[in-house]
C-alpha positions in Angstrom: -20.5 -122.6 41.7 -21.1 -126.3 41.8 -18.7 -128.8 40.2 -20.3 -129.8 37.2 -20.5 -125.9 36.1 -16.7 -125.5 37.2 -15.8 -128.5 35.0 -17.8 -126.8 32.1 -16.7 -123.3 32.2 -12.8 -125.0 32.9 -13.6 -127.1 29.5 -14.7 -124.0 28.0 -12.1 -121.6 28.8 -9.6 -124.6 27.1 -11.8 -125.2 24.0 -11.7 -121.5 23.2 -7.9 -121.2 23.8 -7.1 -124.1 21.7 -9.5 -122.2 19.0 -7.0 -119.1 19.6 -4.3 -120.6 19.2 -4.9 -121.1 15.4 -4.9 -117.1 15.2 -1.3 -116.9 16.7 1.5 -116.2 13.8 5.1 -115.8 14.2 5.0 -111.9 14.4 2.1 -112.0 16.7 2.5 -115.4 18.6 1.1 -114.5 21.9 -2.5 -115.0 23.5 -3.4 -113.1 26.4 -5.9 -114.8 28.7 -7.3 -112.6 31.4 -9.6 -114.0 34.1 -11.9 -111.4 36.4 -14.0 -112.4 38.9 -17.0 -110.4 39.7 -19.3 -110.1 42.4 -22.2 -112.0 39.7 -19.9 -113.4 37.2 -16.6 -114.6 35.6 -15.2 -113.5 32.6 -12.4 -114.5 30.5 -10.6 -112.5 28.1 -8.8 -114.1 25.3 -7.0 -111.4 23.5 -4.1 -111.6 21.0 -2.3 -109.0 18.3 -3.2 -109.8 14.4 -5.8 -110.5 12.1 -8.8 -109.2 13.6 -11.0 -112.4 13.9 -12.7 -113.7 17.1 -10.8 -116.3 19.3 -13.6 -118.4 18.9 -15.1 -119.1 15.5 -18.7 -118.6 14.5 -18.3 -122.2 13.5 -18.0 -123.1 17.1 -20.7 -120.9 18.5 -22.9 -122.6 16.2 -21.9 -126.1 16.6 -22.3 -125.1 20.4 -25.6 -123.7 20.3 -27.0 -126.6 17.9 -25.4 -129.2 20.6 -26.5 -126.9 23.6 -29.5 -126.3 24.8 -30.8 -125.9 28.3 -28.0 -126.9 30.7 -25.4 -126.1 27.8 -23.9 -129.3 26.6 -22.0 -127.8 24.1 -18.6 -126.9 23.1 -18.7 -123.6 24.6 -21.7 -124.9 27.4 -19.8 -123.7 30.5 -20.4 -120.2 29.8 -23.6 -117.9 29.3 -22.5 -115.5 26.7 -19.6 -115.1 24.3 -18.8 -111.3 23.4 -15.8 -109.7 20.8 -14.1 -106.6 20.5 -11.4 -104.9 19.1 -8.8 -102.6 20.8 -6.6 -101.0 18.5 -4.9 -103.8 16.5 -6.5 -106.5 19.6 -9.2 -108.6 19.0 -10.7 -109.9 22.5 -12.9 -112.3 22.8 -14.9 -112.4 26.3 -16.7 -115.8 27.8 -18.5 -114.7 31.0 -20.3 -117.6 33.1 -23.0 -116.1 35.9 -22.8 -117.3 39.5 -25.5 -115.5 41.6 -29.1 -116.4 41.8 -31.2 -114.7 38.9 -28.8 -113.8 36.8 -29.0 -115.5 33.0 -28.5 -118.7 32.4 -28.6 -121.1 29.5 
């Protein structure tokens, strides 16, 4: 990856933790960030015991996307797609940036 998309997903991956960290409570104060790196991507896992909403707020997604555009300028512009889940009493959310040629991009 070049430095200017490093720097983004890096600002992205800190934005989104930052959001997280308004979930955290005093019986479930921990945030689980789990990066995996792929043979076409990166992905990071945010994931934390509680109420069940998304590490990152639609609220930021939209103010993102309405920011973003092509080349992602955007709150969340360092990464290509934004997924959540819930395992058992875990909501994850997942940012995944692509690196190899062809694969989506904003």
């Amino acid at each position: 990856m070049e430095n200017d998309a490093t720097t983004q997903l890096q600002a992205s991956v800190i934005a989104a933790c930052e959001e997280a960290f308004e979930h955290l409570t005093e019986s479930h104060p921990h945030l689980d960030v789990t990066l995996t790196r792929l043979s076409d991507r990166i992905e990071v896992a945010l994931s934390y015991e509680g109420d069940m909403a998304p590490a990152v707020g639609l609220d930021t997604i939209a103010k993102s996307a309405s920011q973003s555009g092509v080349g992602g300028s955007g709150v969340l512009g360092g990464v290509d797609r934004i997924q959540y889940e819930t395992q058992g009493k875990v909501a994850v959310t997942r940012l995944t940036k692509y690196i190899s040629q062809g694969a989506p991009s904003r």
